[in-house]
C-alpha positions as CSV (number, residue, x, y, z in Angstrom):
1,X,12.8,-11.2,-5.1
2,X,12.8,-7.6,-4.5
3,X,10.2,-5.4,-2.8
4,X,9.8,-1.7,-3.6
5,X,8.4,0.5,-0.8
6,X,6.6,3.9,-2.4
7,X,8.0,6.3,0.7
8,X,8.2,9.7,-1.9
9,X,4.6,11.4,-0.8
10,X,4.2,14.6,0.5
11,X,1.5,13.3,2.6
12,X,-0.6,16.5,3.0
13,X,-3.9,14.7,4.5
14,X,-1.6,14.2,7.6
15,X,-0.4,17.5,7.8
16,X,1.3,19.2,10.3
17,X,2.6,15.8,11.3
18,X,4.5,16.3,8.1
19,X,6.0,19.1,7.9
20,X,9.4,17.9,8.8
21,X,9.1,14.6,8.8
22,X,7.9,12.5,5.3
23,X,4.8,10.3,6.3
24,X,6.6,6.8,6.6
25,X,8.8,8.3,9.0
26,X,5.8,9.0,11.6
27,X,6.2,7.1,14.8
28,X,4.1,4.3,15.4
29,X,5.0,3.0,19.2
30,X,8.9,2.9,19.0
31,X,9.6,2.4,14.9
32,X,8.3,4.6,12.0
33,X,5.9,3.3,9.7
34,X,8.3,2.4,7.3
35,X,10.5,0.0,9.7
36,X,7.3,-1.9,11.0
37,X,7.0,-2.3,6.9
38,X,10.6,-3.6,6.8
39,X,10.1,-6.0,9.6
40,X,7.0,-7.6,7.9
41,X,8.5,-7.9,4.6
42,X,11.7,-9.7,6.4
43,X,9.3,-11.7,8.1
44,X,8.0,-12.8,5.1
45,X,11.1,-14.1,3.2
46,X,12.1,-11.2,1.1
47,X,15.7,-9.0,2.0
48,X,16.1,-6.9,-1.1
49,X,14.4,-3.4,-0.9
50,X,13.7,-0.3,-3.0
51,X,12.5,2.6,-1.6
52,X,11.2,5.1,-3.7
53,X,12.2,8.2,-2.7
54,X,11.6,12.2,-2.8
55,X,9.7,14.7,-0.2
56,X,12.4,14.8,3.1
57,X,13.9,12.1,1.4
58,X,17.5,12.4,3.5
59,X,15.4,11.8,6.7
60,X,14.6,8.3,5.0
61,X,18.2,8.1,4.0
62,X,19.9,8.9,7.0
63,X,17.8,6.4,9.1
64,X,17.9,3.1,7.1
65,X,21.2,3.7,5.0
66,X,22.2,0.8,3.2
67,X,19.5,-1.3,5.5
68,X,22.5,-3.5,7.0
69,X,21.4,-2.5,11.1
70,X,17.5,-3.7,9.6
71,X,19.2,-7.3,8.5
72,X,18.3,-6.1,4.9
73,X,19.8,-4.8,1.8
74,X,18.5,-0.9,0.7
75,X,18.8,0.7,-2.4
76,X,16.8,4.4,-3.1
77,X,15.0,5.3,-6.3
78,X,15.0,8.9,-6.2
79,X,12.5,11.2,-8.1
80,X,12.5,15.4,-7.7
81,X,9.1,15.9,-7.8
82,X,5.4,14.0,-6.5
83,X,4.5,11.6,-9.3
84,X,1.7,9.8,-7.6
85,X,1.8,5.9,-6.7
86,X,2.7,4.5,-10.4
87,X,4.7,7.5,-11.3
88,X,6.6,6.9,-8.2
89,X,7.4,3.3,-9.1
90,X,8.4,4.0,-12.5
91,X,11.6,5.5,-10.5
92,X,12.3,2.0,-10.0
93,X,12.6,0.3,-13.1
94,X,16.6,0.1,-13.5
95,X,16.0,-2.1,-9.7
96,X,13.8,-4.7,-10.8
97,X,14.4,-7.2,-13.5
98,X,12.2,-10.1,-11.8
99,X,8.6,-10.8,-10.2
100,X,8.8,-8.2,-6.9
101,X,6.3,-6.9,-4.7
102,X,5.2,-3.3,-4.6
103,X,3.5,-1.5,-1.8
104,X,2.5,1.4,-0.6
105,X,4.7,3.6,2.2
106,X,1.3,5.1,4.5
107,X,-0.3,1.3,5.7
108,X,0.8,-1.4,8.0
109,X,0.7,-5.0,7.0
110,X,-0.2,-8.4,8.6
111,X,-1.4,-11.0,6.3
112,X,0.6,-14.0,4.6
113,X,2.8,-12.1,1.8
114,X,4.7,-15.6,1.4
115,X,1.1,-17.2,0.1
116,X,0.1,-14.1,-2.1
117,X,3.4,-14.6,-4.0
118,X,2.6,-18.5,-4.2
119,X,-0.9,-18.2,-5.1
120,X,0.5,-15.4,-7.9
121,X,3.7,-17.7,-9.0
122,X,0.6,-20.7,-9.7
123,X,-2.0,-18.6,-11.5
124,X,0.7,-16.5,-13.7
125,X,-0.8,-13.6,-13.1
126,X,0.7,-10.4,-14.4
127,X,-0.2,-8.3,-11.1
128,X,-2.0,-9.7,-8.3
129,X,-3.7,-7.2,-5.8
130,X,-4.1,-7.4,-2.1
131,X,-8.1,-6.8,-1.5
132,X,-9.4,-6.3,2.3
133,X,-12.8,-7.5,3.2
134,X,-14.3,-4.4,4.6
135,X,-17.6,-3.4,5.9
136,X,-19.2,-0.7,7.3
137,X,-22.9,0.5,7.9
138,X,-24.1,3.1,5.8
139,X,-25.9,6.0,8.2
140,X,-28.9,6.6,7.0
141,X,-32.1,4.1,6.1
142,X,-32.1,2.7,2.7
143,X,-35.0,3.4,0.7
144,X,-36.1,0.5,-2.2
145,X,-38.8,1.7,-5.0
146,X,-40.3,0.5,-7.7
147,X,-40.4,2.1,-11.2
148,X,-43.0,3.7,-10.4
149,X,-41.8,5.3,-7.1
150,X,-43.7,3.0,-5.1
151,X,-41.9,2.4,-1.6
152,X,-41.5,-1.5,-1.0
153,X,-39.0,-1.5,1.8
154,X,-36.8,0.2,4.3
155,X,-33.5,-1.2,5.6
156,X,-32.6,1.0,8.2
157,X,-28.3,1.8,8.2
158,X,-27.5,-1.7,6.6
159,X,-24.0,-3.6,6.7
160,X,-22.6,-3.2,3.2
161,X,-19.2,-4.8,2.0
162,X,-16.8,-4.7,-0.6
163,X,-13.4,-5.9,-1.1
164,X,-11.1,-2.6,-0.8
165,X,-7.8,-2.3,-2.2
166,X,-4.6,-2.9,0.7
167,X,-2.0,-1.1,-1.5
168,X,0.3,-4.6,-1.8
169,X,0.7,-6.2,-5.2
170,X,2.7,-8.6,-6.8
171,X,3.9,-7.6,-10.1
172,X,5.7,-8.8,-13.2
173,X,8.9,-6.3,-13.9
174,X,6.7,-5.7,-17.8
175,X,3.8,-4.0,-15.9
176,X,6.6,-0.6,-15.6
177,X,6.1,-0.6,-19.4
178,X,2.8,0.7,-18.8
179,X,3.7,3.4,-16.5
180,X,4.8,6.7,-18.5
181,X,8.0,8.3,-17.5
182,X,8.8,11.1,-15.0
183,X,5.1,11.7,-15.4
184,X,2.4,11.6,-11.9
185,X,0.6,8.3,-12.7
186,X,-1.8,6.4,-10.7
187,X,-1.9,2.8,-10.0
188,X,-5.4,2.4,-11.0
189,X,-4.8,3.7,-14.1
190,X,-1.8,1.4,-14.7
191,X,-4.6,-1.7,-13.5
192,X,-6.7,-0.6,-16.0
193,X,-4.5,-0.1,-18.6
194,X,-3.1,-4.1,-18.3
195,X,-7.0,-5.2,-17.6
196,X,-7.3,-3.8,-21.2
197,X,-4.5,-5.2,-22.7
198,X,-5.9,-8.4,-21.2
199,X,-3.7,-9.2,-18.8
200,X,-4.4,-11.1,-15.5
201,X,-4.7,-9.2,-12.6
202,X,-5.3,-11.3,-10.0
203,X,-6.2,-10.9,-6.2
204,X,-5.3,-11.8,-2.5
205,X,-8.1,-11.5,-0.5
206,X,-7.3,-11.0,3.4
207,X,-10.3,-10.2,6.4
208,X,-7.8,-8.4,8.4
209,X,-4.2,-7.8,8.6
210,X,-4.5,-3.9,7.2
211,X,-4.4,-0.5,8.7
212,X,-4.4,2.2,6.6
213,X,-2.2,5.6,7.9
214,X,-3.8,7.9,5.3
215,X,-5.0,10.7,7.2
216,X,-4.9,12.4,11.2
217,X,-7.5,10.2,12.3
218,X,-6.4,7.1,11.2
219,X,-3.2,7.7,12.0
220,X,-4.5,8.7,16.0
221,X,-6.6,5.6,16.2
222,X,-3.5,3.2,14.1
223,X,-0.7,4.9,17.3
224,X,-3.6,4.6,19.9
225,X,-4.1,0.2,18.7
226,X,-0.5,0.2,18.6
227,X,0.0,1.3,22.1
228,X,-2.2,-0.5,23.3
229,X,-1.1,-3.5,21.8
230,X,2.4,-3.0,23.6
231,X,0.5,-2.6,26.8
232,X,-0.8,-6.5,26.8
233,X,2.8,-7.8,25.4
């Protein structure tokens, strides 16, 4: 089984972090991004990796080569232009001719991948999603009416929850049908697209073992964690 990394972003929310350096190449404690995301996918059984490839892409290049100093096997699927998260994976096709795993190049990953590919392998699902259980209080107080505008209650800032999408999947190589070529394509239009052709999509659902690296912040408070984290090793 093969795992394809999507590492081609230009990752403007993180900006000037990245002007010269592609967002899975920002440090996090001693490794970039992008090796911690190696490591875990070793970790978890699987050797063979695409990475998908474009903004500063030599950077990416230079560092992992042919992934043999990582104890994996590296091959790059190059595009010359941003094409989003399903556009970029598209650039993958000729690498993947079995079931593989797909994730996204900005988060860092802790849950079981071995049992997401197990519980996907028994359900035959065509994708299966990684969900994270997250909640958060809204900050204001919540205000229920009646039809008529009557008031009948106030919850002040109240916990809500939903099951958030961790940017991990498990796909069938046929799901890059549905993904136009050389084209910027999101994945949730590609999930929509096979929910309508009736195709199971499945999910993972994990309470932790996620951080995303999307923007400054997160990435501040994801290096702050991780540094921390060393400090009690």
């Amino acid at each position: 089984m093969k795992a394809v990394i999507l590492a081609g972003g230009l990752g403007t929310r993180l900006e000037p972090y990245t002007t010269f350096l592609p967002k899975p190449m920002l440090p996090l404690g001693k490794k970039p991004i992008l090796e911690h995301q190696i490591d875990w996918i070793k970790k978890n059984g699987i050797k063979s990796i695409v990475l998908c490839v474009s903004y500063l892409r030599k950077t990416i290049e230079d560092y992992f080569e042919e992934g043999k100093r990582f104890g994996v096997n590296i091959e790059y699927a190059t595009s010359n232009k941003p094409l989003a998260t399903a556009g970029q994976l598209k650039t993958a096709e000729d690498f993947v001719d079995d079931t593989f795993v797909c994730m996204y190049g900005d988060s860092i990953f802790d849950f079981s991948l071995r049992n997401m590919i197990k519980q996907h392998v028994k359900k035959k699902a065509f994708v299966t999603m990684s969900l994270n259980e997250y909640k958060t209080n809204l900050p204001y107080g919540v205000i229920k009416t009646s039809k008529t505008g009557k008031v009948l209650s106030w919850n002040e800032k109240p916990e809500i929850k939903a099951n958030v999408n961790m940017g991990c999947y498990v796909m069938e190589p046929d799901v890059l049908s549905f993904i136009p070529k050389n084209k910027p394509y999101g994945m949730d239009d590609v999930i929509k697209k096979v929910i309508n052709r009736k195709k199971l999509v499945s999910s993972f659902i994990s309470k932790k073992g996620f951080i995303d690296i999307g923007n400054i912040s997160s990435y501040k408070k994801a290096y702050q964690d991780y540094v921390q984290k060393l400090g009690k090793i």
